[in-house]
TORPA-4810 file (N, C-alpha, C, O; in nm, 3 decimals):
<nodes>
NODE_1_-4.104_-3.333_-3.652_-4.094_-3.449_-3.568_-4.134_-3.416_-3.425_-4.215_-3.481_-3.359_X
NODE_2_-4.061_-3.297_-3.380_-4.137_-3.309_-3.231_-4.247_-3.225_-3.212_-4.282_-3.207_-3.095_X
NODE_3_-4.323_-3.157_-3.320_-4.482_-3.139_-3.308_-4.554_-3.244_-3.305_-4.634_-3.276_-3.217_X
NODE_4_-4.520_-3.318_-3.433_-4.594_-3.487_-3.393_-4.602_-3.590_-3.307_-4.691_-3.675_-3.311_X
NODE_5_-4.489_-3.588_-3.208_-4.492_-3.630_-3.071_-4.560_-3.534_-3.000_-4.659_-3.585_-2.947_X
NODE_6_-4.550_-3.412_-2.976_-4.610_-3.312_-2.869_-4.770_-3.383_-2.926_-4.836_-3.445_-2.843_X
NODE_7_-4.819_-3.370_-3.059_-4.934_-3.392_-3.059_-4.998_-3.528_-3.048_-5.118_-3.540_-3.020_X
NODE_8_-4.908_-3.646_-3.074_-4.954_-3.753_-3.009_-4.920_-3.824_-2.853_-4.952_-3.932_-2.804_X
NODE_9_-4.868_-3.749_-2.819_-4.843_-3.819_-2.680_-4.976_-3.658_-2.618_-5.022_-3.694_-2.510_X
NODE_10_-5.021_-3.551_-2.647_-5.102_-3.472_-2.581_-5.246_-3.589_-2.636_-5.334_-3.614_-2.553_X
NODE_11_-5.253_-3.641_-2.756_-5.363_-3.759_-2.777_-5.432_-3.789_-2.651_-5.528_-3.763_-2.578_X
NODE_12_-5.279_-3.891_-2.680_-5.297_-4.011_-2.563_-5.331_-3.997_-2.442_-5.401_-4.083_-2.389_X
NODE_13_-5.295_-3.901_-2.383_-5.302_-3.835_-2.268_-5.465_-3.802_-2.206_-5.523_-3.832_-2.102_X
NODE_14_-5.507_-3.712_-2.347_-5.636_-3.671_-2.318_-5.737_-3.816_-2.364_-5.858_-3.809_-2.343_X
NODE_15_-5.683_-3.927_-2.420_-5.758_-4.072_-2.419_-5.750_-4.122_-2.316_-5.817_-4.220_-2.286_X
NODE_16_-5.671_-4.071_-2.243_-5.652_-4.168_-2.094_-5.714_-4.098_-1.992_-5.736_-4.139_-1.877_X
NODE_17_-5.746_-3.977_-2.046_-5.767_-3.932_-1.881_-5.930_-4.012_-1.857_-6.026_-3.935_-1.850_X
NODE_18_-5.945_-4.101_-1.851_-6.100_-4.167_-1.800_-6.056_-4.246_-1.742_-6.147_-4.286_-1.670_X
NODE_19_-5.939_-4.323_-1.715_-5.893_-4.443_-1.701_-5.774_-4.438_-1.585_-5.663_-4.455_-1.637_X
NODE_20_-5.770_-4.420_-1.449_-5.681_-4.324_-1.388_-5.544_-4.462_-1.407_-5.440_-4.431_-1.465_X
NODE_21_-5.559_-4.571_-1.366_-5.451_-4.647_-1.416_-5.343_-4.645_-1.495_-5.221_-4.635_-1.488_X
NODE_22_-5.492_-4.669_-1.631_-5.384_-4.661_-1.753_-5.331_-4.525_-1.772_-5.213_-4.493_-1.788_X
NODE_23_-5.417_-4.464_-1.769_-5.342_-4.300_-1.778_-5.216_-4.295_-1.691_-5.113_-4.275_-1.756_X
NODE_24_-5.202_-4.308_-1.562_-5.098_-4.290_-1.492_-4.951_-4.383_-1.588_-4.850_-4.328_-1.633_X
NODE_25_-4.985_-4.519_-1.595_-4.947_-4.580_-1.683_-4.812_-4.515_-1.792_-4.691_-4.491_-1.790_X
NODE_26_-4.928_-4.510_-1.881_-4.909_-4.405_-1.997_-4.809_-4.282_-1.985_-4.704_-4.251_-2.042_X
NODE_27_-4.889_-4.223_-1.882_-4.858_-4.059_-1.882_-4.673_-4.111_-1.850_-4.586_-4.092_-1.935_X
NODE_28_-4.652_-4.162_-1.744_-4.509_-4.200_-1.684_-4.432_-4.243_-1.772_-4.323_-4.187_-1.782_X
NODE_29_-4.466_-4.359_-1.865_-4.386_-4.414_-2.011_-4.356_-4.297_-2.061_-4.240_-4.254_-2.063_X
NODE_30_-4.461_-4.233_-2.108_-4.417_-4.118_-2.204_-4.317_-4.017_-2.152_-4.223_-3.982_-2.223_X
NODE_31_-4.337_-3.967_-2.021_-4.269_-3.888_-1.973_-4.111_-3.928_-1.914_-4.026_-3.849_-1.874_X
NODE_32_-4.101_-4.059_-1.922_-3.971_-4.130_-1.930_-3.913_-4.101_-2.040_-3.813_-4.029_-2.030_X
NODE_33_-3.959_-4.148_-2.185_-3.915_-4.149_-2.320_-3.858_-3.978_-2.355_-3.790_-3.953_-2.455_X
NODE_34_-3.890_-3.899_-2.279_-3.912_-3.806_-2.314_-3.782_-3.742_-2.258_-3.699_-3.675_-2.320_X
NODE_35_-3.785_-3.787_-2.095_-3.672_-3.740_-2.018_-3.539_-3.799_-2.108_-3.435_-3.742_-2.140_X
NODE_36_-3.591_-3.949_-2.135_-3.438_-4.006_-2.171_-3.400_-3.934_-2.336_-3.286_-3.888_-2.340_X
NODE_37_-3.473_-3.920_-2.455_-3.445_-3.851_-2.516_-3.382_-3.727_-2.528_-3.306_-3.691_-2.617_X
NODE_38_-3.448_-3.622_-2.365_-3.370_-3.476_-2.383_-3.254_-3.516_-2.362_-3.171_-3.458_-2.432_X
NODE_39_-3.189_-3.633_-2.258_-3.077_-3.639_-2.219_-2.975_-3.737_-2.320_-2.854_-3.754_-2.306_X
NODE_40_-3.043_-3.780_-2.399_-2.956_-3.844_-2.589_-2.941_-3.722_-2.608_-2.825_-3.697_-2.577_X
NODE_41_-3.007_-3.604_-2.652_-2.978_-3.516_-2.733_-2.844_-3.443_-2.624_-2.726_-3.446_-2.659_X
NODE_42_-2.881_-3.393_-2.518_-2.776_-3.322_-2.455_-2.612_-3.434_-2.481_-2.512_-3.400_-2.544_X
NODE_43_-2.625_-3.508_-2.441_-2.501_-3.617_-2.498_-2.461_-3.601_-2.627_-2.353_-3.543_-2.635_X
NODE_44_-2.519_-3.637_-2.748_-2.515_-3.579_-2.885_-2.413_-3.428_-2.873_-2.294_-3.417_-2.904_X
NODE_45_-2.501_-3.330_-2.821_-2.476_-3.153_-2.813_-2.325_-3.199_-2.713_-2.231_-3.139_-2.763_X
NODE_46_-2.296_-3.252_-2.637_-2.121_-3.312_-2.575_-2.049_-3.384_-2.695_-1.928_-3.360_-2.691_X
NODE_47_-2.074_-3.440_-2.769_-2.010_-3.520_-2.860_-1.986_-3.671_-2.777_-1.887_-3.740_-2.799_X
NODE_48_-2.104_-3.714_-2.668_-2.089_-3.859_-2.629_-2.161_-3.956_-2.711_-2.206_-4.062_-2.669_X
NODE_49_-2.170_-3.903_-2.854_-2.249_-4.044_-2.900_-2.184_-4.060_-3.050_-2.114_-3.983_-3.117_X
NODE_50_-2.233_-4.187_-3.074_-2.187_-4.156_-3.228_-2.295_-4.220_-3.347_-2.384_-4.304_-3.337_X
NODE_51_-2.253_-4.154_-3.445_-2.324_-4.167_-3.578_-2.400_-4.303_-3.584_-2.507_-4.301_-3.645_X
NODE_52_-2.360_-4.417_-3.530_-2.405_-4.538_-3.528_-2.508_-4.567_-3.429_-2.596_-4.653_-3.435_X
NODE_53_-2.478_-4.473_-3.325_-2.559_-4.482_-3.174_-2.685_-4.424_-3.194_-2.792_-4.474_-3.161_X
NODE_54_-2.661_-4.256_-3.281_-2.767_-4.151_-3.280_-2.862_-4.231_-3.393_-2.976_-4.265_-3.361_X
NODE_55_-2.805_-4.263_-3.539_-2.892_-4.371_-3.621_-2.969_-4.459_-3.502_-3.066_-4.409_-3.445_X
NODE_56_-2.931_-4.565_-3.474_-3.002_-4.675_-3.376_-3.075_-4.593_-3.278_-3.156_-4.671_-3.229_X
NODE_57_-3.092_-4.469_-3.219_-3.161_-4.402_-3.140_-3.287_-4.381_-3.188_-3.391_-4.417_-3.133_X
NODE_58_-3.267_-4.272_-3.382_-3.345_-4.260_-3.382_-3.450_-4.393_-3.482_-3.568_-4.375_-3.512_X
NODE_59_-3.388_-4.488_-3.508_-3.470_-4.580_-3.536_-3.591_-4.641_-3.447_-3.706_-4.667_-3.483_X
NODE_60_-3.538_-4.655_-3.338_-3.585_-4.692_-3.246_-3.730_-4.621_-3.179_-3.837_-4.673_-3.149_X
NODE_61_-3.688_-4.497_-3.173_-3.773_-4.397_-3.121_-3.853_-4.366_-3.238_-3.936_-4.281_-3.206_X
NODE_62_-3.868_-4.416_-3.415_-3.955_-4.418_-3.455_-4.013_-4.523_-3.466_-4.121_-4.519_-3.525_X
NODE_63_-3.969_-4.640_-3.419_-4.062_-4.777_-3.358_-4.179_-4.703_-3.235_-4.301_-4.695_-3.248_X
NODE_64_-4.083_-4.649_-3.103_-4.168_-4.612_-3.023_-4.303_-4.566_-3.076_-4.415_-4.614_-3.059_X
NODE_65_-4.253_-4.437_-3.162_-4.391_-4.375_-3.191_-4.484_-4.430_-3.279_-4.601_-4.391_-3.286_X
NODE_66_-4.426_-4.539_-3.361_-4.548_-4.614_-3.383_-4.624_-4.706_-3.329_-4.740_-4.723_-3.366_X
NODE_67_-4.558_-4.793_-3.214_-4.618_-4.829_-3.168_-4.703_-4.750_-3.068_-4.815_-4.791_-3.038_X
NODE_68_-4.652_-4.635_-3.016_-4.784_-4.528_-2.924_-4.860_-4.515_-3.007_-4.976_-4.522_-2.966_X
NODE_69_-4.846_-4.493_-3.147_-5.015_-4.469_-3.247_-5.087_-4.613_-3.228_-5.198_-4.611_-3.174_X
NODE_70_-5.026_-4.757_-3.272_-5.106_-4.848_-3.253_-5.185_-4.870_-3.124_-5.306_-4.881_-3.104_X
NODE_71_-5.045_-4.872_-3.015_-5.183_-4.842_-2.897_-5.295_-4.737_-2.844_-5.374_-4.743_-2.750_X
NODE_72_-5.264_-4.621_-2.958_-5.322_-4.513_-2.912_-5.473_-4.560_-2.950_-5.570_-4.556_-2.874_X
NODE_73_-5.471_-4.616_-3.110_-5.605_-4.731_-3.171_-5.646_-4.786_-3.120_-5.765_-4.766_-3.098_X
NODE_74_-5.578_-4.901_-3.058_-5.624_-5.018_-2.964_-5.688_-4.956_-2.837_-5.795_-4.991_-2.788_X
NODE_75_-5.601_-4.851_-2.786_-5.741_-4.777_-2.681_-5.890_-4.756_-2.718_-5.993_-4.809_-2.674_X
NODE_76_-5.876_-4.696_-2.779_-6.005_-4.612_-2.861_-6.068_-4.787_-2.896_-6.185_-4.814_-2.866_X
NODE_77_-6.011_-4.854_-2.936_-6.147_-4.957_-2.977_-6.172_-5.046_-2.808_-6.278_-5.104_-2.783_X
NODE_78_-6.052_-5.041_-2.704_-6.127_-5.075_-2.618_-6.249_-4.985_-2.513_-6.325_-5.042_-2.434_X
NODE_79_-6.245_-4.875_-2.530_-6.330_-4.788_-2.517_-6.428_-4.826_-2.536_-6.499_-4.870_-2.445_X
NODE_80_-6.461_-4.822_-2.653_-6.575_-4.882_-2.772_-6.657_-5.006_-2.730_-6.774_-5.021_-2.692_X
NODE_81_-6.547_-5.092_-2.752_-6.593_-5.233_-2.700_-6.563_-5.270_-2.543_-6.598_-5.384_-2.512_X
NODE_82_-6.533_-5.231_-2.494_-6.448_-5.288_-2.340_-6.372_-5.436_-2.326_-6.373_-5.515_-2.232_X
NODE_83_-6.304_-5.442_-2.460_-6.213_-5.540_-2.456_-6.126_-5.494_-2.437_-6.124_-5.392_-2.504_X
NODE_84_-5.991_-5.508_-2.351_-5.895_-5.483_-2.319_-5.749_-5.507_-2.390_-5.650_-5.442_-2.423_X
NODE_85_-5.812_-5.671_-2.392_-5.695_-5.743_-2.461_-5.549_-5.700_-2.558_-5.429_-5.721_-2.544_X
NODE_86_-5.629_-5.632_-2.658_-5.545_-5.584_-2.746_-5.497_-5.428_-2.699_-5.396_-5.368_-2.735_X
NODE_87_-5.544_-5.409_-2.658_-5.500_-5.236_-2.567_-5.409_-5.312_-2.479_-5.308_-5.263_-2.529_X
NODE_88_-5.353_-5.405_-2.373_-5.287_-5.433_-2.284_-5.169_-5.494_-2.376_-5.053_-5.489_-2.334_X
NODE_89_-5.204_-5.570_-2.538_-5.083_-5.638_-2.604_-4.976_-5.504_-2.658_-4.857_-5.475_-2.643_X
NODE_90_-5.076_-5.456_-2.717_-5.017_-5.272_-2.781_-4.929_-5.195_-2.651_-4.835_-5.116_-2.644_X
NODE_91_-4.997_-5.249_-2.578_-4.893_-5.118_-2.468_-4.788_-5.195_-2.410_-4.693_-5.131_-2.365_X
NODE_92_-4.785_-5.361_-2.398_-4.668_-5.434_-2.378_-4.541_-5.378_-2.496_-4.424_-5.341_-2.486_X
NODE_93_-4.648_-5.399_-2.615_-4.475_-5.300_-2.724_-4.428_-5.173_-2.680_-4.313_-5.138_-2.652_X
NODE_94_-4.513_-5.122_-2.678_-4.503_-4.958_-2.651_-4.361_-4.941_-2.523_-4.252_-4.884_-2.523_X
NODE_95_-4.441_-5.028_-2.424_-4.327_-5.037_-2.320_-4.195_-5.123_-2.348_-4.090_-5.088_-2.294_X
NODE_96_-4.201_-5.261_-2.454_-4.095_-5.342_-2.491_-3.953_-5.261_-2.540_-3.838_-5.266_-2.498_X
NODE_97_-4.035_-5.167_-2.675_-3.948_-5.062_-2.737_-3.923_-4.935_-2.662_-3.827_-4.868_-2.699_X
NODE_98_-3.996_-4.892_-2.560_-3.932_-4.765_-2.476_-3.827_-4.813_-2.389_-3.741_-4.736_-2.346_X
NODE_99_-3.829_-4.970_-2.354_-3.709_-5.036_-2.270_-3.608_-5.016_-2.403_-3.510_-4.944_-2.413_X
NODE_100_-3.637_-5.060_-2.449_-3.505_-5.086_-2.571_-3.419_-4.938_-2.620_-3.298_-4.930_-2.639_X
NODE_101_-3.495_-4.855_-2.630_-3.449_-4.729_-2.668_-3.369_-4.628_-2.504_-3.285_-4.538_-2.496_X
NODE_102_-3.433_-4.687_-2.422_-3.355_-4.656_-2.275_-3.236_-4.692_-2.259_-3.147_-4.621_-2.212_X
NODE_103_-3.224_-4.837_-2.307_-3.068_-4.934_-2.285_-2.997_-4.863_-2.371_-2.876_-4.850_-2.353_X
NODE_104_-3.063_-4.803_-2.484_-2.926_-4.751_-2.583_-2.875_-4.634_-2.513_-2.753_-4.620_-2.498_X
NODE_105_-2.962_-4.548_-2.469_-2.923_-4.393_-2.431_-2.850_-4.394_-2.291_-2.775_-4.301_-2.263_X
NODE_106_-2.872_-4.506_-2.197_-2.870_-4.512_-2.027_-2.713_-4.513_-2.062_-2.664_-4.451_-1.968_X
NODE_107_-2.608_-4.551_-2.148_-2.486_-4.536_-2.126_-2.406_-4.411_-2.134_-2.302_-4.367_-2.084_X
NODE_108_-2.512_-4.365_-2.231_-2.399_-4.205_-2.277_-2.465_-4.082_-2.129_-2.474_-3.960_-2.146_X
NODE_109_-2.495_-4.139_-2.021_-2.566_-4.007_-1.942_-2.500_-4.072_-1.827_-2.456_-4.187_-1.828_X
NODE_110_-2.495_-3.980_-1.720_-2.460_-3.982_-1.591_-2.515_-4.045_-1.541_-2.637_-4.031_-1.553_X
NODE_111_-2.453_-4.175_-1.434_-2.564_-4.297_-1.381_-2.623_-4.243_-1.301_-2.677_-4.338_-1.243_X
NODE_112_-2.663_-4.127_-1.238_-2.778_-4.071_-1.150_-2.892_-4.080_-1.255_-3.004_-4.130_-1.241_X
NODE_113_-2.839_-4.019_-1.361_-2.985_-4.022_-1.460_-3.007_-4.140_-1.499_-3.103_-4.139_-1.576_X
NODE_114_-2.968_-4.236_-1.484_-2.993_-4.353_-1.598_-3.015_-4.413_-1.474_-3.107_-4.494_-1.487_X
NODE_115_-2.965_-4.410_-1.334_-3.088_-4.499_-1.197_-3.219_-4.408_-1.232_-3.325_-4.469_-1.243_X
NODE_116_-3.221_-4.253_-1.251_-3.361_-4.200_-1.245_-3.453_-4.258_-1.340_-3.550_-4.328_-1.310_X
NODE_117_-3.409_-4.216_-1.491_-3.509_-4.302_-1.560_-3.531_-4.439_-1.561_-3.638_-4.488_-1.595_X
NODE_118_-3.410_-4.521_-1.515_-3.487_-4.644_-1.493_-3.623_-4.658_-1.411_-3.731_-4.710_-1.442_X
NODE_119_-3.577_-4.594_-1.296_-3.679_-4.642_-1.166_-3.790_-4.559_-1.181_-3.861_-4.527_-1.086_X
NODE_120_-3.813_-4.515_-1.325_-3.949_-4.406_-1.350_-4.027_-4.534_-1.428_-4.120_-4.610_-1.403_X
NODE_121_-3.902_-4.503_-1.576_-3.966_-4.669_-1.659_-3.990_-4.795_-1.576_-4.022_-4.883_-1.657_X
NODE_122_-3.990_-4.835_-1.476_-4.034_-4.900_-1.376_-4.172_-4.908_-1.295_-4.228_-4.994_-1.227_X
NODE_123_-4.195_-4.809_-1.326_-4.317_-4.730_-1.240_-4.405_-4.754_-1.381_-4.521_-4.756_-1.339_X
NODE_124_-4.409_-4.767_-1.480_-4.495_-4.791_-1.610_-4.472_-4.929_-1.650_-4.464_-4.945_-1.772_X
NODE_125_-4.458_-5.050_-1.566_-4.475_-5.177_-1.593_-4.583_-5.228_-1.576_-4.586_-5.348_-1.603_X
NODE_126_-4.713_-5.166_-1.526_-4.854_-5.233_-1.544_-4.937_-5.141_-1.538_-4.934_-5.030_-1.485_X
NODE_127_-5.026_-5.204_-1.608_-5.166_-5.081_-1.611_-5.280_-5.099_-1.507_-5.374_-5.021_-1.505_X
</nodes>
């Protein structure tokens, strides 16, 4: 599981780098999802979560990663074509479900971290 993230979010990354926007974009979502995840697991490793929480975590976070593959597609065909459209609908999920998977985790962490990743996931609201 986390080779297949290391290797699709390193994808995406190297799909974006033409695009300094979306890349910035991108790069920040991901690196949010990423922060807020180490800090689920460190909570987990405390015993602040529970069986019902860590399930719904990781459901969630395998929504995320599918929707980063769909938009990772929808890039690549706006590349192709220079339609945007569907590359800007794909990354509205991408970001819909990285909000959603934030709200679950932002309770079990120290509210310094959960103002930090908010005001990061913030910084990845437009491309």
């Amino acid at each position: 599981m986390k080779t297949q993230r290391i290797v699709l979010t390193l994808s995406l990354i190297l799909l974006l780098a033409g695009c300094q926007t979306t890349y910035t974009a991108v790069v920040t979502l991901t690196s949010v999802v990423r922060t807020a995840m180490r800090a689920w697991a460190e909570a987990a490793e405390k015993g602040l979560t529970t069986p019902l929480i860590d399930s719904k975590v990781a459901e969630v976070h395998k929504r995320y990663r599918q929707a980063a593959a769909t938009a990772q597609d929808a890039l690549k065909a706006y590349k192709e074509t220079g339609d945007q459209a569907e590359y800007i609908r794909a990354f509205g999920v991408v970001r819909s479900v990285a909000s959603e998977l934030i709200s679950l985790i932002t309770p079990l962490i120290t509210p310094d971290k959960a103002v930090k990743i908010q005001a990061d996931l913030n910084k990845a609201v437009t491309l």
